[in-house]
N, CA and C atoms of all chains as a GROMACS GRO file, in nm:
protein
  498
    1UNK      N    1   0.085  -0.121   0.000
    1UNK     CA    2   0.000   0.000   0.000
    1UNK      C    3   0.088   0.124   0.000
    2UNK      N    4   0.067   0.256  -0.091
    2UNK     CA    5   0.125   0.342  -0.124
    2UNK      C    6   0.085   0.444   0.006
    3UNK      N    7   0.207   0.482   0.104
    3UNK     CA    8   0.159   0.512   0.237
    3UNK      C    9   0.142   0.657   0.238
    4UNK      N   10   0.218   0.724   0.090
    4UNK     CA   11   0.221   0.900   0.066
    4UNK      C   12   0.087   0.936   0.057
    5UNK      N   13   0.055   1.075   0.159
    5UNK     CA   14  -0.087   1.098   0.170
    5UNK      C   15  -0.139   1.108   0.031
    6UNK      N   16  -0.101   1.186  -0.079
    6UNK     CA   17  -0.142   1.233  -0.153
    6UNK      C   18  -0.233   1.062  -0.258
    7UNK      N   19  -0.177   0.987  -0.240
    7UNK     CA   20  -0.287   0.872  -0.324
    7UNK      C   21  -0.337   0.813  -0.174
    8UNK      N   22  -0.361   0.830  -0.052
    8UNK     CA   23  -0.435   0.747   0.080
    8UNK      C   24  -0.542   0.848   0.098
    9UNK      N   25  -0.643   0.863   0.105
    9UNK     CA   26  -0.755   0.934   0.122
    9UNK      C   27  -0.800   0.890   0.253
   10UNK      N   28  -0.765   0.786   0.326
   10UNK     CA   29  -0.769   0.760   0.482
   10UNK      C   30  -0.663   0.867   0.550
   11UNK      N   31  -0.515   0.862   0.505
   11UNK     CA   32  -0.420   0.887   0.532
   11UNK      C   33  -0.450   1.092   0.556
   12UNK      N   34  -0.497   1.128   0.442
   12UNK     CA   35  -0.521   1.209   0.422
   12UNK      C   36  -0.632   1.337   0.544
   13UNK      N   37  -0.725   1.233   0.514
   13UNK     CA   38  -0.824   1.245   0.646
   13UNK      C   39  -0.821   1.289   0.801
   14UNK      N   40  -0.710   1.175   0.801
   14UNK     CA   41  -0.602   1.177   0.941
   14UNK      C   42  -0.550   1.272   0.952
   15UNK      N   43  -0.467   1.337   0.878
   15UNK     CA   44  -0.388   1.452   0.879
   15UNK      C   45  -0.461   1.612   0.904
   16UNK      N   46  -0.532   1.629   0.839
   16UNK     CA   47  -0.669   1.710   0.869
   16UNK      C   48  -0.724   1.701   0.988
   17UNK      N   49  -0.766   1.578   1.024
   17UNK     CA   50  -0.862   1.603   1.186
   17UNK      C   51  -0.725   1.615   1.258
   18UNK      N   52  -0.565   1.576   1.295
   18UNK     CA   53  -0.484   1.592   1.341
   18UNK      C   54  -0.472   1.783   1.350
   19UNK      N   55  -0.468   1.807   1.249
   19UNK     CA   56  -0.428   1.949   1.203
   19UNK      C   57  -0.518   2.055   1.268
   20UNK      N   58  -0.696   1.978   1.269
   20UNK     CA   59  -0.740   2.049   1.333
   20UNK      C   60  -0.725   2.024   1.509
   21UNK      N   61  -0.700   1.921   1.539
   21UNK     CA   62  -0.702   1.865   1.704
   21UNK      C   63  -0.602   1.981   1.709
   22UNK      N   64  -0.484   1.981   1.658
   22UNK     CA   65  -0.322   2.087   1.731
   22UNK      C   66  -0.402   2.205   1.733
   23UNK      N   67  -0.489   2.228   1.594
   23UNK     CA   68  -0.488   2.388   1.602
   23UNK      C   69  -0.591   2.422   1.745
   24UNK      N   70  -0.690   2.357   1.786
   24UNK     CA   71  -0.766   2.338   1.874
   24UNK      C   72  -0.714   2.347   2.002
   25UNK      N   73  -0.589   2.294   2.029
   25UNK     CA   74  -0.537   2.288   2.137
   25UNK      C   75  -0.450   2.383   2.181
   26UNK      N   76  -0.405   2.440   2.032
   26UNK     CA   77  -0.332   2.583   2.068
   26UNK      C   78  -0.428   2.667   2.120
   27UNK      N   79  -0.553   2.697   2.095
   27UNK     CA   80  -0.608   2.825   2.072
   27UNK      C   81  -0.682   2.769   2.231
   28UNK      N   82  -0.678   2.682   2.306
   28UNK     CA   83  -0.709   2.635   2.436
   28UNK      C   84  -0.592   2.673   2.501
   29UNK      N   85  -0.495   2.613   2.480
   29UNK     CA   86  -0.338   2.671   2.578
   29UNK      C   87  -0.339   2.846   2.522
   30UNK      N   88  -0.316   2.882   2.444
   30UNK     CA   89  -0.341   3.059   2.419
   30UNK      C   90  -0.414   3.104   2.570
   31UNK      N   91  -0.523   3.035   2.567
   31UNK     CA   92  -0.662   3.176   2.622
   31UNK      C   93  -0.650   3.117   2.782
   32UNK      N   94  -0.589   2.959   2.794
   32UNK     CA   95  -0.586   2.932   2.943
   32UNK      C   96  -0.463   2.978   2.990
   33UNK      N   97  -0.376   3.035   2.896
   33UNK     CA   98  -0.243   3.121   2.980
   33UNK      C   99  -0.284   3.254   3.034
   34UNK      N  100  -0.350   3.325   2.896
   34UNK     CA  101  -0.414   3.435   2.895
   34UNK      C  102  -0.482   3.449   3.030
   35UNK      N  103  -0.630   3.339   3.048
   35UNK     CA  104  -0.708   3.383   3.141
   35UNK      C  105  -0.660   3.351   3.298
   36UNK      N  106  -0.565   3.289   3.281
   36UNK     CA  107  -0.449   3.225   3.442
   36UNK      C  108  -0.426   3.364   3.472
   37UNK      N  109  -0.352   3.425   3.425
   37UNK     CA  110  -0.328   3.587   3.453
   37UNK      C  111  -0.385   3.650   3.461
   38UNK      N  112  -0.486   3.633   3.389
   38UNK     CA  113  -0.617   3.772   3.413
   38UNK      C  114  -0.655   3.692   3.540
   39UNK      N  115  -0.705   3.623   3.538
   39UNK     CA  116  -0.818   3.579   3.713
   39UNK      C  117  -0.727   3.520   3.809
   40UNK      N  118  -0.652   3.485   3.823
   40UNK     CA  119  -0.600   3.409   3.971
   40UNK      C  120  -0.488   3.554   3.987
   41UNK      N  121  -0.525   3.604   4.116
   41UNK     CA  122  -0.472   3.713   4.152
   41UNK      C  123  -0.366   3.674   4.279
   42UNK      N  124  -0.374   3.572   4.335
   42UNK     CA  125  -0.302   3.516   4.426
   42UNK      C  126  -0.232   3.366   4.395
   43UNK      N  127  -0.148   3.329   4.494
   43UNK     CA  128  -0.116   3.198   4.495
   43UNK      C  129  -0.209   3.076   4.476
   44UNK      N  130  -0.217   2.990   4.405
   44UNK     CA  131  -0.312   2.876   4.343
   44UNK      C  132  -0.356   2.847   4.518
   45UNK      N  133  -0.493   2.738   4.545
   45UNK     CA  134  -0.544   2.717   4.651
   45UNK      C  135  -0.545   2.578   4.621
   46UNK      N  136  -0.615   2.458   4.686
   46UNK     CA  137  -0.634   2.378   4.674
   46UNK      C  138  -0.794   2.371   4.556
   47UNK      N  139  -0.864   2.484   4.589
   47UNK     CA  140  -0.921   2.469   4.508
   47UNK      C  141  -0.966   2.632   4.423
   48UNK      N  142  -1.050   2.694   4.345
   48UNK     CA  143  -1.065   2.802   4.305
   48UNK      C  144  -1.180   2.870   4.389
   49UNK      N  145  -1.145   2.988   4.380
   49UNK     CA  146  -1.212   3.079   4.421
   49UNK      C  147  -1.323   3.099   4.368
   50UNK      N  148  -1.486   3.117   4.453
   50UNK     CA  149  -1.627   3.165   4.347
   50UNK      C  150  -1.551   3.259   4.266
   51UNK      N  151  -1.495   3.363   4.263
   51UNK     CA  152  -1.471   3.449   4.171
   51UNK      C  153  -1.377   3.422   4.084
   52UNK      N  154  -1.256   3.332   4.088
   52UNK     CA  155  -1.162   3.300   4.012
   52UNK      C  156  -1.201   3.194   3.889
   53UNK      N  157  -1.346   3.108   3.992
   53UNK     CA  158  -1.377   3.032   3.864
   53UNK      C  159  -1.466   3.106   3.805
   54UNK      N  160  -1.542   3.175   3.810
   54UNK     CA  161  -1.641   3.248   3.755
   54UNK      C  162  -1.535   3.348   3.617
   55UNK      N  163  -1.474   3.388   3.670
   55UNK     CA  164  -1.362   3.475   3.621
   55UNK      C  165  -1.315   3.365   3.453
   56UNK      N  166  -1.261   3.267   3.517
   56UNK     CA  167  -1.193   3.169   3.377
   56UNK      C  168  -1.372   3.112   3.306
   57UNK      N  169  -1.482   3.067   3.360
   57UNK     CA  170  -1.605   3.037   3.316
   57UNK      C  171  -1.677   3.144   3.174
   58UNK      N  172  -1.616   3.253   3.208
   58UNK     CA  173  -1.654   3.342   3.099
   58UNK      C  174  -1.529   3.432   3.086
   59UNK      N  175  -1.410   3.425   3.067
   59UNK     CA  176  -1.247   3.496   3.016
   59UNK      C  177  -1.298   3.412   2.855
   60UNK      N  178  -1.318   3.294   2.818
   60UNK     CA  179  -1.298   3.278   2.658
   60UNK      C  180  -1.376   3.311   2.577
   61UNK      N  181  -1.492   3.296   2.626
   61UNK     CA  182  -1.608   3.370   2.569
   61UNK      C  183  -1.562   3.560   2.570
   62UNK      N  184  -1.550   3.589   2.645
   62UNK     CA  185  -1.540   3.766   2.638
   62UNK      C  186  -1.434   3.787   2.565
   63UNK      N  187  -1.291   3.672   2.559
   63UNK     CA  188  -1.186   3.722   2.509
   63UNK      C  189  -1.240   3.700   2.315
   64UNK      N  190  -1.336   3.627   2.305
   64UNK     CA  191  -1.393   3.582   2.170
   64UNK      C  192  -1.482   3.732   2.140
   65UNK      N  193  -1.535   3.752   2.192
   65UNK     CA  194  -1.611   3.853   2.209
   65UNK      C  195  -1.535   4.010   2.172
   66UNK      N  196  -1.448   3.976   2.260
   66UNK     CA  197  -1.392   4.129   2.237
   66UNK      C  198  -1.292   4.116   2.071
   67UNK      N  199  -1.223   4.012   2.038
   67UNK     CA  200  -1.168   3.985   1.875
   67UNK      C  201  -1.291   4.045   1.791
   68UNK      N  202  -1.410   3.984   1.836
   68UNK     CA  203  -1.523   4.075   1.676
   68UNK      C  204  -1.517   4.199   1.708
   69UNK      N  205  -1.482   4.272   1.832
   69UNK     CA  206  -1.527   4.397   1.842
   69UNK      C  207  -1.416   4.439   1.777
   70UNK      N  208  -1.310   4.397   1.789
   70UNK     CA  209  -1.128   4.468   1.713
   70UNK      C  210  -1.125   4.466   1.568
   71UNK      N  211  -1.201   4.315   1.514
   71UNK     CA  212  -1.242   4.301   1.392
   71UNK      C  213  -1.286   4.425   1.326
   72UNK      N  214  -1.453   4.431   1.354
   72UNK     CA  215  -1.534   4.513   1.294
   72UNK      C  216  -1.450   4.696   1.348
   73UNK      N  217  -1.387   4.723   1.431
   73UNK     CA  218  -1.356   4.871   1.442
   73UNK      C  219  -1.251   4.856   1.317
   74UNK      N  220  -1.194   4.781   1.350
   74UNK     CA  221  -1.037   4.776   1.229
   74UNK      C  222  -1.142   4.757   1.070
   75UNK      N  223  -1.235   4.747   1.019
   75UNK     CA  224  -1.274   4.766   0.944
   75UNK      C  225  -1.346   4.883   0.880
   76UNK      N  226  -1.406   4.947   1.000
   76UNK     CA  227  -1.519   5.044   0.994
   76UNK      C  228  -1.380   5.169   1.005
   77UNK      N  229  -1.235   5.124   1.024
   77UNK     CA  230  -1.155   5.233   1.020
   77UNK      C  231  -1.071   5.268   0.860
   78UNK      N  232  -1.140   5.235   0.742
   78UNK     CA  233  -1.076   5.194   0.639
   78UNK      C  234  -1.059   5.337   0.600
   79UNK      N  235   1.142   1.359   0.932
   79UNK     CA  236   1.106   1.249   1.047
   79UNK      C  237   1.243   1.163   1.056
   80UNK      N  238   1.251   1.128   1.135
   80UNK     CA  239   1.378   0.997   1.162
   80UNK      C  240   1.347   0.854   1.165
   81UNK      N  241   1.432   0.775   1.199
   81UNK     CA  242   1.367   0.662   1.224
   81UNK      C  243   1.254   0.563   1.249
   82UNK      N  244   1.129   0.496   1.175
   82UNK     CA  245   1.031   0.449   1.233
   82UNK      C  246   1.062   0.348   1.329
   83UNK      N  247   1.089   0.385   1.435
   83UNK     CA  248   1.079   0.308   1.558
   83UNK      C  249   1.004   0.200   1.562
   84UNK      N  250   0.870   0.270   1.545
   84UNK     CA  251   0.738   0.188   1.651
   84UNK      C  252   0.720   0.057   1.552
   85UNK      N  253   0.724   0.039   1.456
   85UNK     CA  254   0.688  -0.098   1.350
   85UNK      C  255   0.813  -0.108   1.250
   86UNK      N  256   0.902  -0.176   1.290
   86UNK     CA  257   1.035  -0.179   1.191
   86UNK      C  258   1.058  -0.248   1.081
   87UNK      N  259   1.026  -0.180   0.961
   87UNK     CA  260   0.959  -0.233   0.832
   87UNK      C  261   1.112  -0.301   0.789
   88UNK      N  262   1.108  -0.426   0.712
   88UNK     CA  263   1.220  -0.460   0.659
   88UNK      C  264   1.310  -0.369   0.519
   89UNK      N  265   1.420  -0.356   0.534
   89UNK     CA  266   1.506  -0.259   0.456
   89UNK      C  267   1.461  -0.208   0.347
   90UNK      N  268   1.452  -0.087   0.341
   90UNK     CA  269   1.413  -0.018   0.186
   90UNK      C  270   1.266  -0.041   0.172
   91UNK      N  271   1.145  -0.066   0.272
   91UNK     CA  272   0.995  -0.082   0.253
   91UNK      C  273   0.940   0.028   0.318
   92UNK      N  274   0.823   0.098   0.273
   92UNK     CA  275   0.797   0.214   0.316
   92UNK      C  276   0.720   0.173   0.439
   93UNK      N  277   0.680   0.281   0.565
   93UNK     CA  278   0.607   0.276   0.690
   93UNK      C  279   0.480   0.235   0.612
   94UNK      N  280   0.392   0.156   0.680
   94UNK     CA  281   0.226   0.159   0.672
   94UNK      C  282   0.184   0.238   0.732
   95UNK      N  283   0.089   0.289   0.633
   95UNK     CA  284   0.031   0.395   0.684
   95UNK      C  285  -0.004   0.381   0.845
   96UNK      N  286  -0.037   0.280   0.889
   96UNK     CA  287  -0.105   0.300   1.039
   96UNK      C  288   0.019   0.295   1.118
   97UNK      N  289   0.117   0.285   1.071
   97UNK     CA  290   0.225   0.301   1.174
   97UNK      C  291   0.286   0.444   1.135
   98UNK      N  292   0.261   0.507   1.042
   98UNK     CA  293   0.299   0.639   1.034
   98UNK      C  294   0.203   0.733   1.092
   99UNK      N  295   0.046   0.696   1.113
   99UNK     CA  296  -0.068   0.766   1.209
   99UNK      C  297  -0.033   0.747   1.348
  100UNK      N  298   0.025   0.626   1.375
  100UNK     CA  299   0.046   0.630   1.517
  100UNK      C  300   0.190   0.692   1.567
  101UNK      N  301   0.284   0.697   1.494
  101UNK     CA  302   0.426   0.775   1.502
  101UNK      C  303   0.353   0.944   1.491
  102UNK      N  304   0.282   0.944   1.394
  102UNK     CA  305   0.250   1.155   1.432
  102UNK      C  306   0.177   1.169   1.546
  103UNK      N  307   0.049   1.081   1.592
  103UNK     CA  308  -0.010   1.103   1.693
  103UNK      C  309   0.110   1.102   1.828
  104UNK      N  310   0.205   1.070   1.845
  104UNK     CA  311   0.262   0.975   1.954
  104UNK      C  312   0.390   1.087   1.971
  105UNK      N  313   0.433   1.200   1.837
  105UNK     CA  314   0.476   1.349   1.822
  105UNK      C  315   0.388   1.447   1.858
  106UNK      N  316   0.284   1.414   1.824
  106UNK     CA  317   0.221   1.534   1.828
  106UNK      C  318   0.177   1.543   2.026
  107UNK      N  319   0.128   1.430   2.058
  107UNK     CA  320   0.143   1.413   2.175
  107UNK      C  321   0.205   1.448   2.272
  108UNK      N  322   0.324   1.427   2.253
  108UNK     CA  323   0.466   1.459   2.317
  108UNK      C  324   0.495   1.609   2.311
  109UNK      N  325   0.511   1.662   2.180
  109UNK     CA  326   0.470   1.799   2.192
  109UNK      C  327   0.380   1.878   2.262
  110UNK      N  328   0.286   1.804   2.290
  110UNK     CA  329   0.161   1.901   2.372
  110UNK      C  330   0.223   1.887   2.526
  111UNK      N  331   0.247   1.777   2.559
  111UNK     CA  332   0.321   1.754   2.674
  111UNK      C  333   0.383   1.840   2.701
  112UNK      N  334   0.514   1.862   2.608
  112UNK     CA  335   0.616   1.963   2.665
  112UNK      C  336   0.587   2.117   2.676
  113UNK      N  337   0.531   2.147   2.579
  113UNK     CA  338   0.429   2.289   2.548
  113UNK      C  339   0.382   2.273   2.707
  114UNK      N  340   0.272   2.205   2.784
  114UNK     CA  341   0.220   2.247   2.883
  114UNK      C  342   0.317   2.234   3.003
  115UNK      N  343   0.395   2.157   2.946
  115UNK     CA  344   0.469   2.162   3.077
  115UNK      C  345   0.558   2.267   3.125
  116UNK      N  346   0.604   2.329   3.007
  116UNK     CA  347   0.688   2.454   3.004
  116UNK      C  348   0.594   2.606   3.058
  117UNK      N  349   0.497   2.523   2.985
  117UNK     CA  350   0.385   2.686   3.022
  117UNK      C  351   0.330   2.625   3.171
  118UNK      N  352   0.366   2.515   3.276
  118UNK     CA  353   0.338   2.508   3.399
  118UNK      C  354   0.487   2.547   3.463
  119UNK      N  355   0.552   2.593   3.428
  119UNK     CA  356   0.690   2.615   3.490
  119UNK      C  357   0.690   2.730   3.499
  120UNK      N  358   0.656   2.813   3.377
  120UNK     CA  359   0.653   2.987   3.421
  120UNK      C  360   0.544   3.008   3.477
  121UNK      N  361   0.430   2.985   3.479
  121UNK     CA  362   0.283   3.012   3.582
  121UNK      C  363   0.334   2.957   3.713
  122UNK      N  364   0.398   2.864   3.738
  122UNK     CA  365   0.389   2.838   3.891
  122UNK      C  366   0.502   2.912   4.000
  123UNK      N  367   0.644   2.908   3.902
  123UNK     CA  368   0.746   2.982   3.943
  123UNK      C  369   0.677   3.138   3.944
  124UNK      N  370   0.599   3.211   3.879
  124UNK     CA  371   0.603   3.333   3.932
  124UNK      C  372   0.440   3.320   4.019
  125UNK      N  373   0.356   3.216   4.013
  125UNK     CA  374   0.286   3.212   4.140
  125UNK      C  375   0.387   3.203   4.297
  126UNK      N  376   0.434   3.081   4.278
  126UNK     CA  377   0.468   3.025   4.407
  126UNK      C  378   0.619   3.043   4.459
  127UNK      N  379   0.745   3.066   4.335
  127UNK     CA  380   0.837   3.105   4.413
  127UNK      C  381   0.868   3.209   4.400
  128UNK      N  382   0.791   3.316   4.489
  128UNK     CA  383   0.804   3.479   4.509
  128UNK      C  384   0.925   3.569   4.503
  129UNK      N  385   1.003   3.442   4.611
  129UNK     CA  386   1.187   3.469   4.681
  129UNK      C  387   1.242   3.382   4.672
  130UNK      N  388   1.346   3.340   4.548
  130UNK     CA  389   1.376   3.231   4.502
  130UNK      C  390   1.511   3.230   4.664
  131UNK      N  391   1.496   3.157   4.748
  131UNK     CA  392   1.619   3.121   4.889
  131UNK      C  393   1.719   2.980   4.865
  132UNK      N  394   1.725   2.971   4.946
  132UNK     CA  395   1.859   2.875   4.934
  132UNK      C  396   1.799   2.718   4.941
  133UNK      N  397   1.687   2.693   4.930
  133UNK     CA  398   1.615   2.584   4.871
  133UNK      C  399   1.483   2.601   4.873
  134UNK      N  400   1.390   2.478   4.834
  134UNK     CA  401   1.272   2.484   4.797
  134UNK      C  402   1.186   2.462   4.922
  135UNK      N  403   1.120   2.537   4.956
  135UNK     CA  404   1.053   2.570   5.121
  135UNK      C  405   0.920   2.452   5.082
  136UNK      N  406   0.870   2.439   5.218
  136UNK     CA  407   0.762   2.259   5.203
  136UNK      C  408   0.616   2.345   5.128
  137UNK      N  409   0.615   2.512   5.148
  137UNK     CA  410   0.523   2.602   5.149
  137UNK      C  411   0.526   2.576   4.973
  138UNK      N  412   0.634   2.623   4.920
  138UNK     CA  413   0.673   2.651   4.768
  138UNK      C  414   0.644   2.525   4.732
  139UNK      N  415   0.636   2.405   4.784
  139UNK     CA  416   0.654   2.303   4.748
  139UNK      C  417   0.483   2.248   4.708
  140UNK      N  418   0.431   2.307   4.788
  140UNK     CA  419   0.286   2.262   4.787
  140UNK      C  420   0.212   2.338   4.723
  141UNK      N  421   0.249   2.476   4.691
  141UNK     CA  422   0.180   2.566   4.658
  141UNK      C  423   0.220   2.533   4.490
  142UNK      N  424   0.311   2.440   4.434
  142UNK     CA  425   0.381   2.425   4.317
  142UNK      C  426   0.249   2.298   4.281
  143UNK      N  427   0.195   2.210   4.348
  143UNK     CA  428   0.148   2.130   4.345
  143UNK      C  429   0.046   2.147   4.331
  144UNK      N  430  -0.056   2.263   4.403
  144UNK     CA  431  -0.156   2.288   4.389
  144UNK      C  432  -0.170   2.352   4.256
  145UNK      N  433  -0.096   2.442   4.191
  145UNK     CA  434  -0.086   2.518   4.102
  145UNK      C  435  -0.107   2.387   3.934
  146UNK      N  436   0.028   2.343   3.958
  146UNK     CA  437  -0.046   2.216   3.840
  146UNK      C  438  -0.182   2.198   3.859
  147UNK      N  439  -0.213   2.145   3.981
  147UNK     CA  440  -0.366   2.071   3.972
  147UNK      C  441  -0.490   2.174   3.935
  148UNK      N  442  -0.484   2.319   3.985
  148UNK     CA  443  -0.551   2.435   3.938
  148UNK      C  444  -0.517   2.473   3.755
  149UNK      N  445  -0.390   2.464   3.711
  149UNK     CA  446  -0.404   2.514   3.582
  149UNK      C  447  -0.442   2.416   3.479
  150UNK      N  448  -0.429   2.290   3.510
  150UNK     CA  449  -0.497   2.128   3.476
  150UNK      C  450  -0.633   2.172   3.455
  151UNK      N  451  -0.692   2.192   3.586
  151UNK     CA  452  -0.815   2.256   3.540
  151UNK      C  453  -0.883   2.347   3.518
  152UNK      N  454  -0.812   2.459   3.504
  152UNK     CA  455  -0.845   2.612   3.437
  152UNK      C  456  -0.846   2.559   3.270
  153UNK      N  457  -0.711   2.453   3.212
  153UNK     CA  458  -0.731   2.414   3.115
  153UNK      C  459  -0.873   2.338   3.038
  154UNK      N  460  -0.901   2.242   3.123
  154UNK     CA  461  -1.040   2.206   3.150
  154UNK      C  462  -1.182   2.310   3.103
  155UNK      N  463  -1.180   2.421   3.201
  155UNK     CA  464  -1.269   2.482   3.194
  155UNK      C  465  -1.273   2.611   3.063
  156UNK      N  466  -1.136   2.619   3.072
  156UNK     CA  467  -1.171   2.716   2.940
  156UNK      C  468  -1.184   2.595   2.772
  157UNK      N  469  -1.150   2.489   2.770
  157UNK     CA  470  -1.166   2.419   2.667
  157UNK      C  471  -1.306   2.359   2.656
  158UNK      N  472  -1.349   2.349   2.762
  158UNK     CA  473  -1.502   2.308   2.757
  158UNK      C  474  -1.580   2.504   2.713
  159UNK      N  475  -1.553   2.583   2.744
  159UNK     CA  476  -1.604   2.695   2.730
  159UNK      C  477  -1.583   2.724   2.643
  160UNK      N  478  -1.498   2.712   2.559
  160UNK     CA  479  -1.490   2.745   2.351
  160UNK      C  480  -1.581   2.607   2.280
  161UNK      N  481  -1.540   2.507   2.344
  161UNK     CA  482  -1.631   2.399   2.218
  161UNK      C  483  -1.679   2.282   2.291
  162UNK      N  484  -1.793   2.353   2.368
  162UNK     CA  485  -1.906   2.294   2.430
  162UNK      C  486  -2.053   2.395   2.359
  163UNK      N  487  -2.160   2.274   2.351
  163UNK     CA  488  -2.244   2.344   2.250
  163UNK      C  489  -2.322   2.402   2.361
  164UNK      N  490  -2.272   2.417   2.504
  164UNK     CA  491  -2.397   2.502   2.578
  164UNK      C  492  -2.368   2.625   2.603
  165UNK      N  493  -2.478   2.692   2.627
  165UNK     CA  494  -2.484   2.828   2.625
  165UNK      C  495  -2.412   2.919   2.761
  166UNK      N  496  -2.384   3.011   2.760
  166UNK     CA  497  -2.309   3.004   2.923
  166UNK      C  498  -2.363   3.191   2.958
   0.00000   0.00000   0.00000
């Protein structure tokens, strides 16, 4: 069996959902470094703070949130 | 790539494919590993060792411990919060 993706259409497949799993996992490690710094204001606890988890519960969503808002100004600034 | 390790095809025969899926998964893996582990080394060192002293205090020591187990699951919670289909 010819194992070069380009004639394996299994092979191929693989590489793609791979490609998307990494990119997935970057953009998870990105926003959980990101939101570690924004919300935990002290030394880690045994467990999180109501406010620290509340804080990371909605940091990816707002940080998603605030990209369309940078989007659309950086456009509406042409 | 180097060497196929994991299934050692006889001389001059190319990898099968499923041993070349399981050699990238088994990189790509390893990579994520080290990626988090590096990004748990600078989050915890500037959480927990404030005043780097003349060794590692039982305080620094625990507070290093807790910190993995908290950014483990800060990881958790913000990955369920991008691609989970519920509403929040």
């Amino acid at each position: 069996m010819d194992p070069s993706a380009a004639n394996n259409p299994e092979l191929l497949r693989f590489l793609n959902e791979e490609e998307q799993r990494v990119m997935m996992n970057e953009a998870v490690a990105k926003l959980t470094s990101v939101c570690w710094d924004k919300c935990l204001t002290s030394a880690p606890g045994s467990k999180f703070s109501p406010s620290e988890y509340s804080c990371l519960t909605h940091c990816a969503k707002r940080y998603a949130d605030m990209s369309m808002v940078i989007i659309r100004s950086t456009q509406s600034k042409k | 790539m180097d060497s196929y390790s994991s299934s050692s095809p006889p001389m001059g025969a190319s990898p099968s494919p499923e041993a070349l899926m399981e050699q990238i998964q088994a990189q790509l893996a390893e990579a994520y590993a080290k990626e988090l582990i590096e990004t748990m080394r600078e989050k915890c060192f500037d959480k927990c060792i404030t005043k780097p002293g003349s060794s590692l205090s039982s305080g620094e020591s625990s507070c290093v411990s807790r910190c993995v187990d908290r950014y483990l699951e800060a990881t958790g919670i913000i990955s369920r919060s991008l691609f989970s289909q519920q509403r929040h």
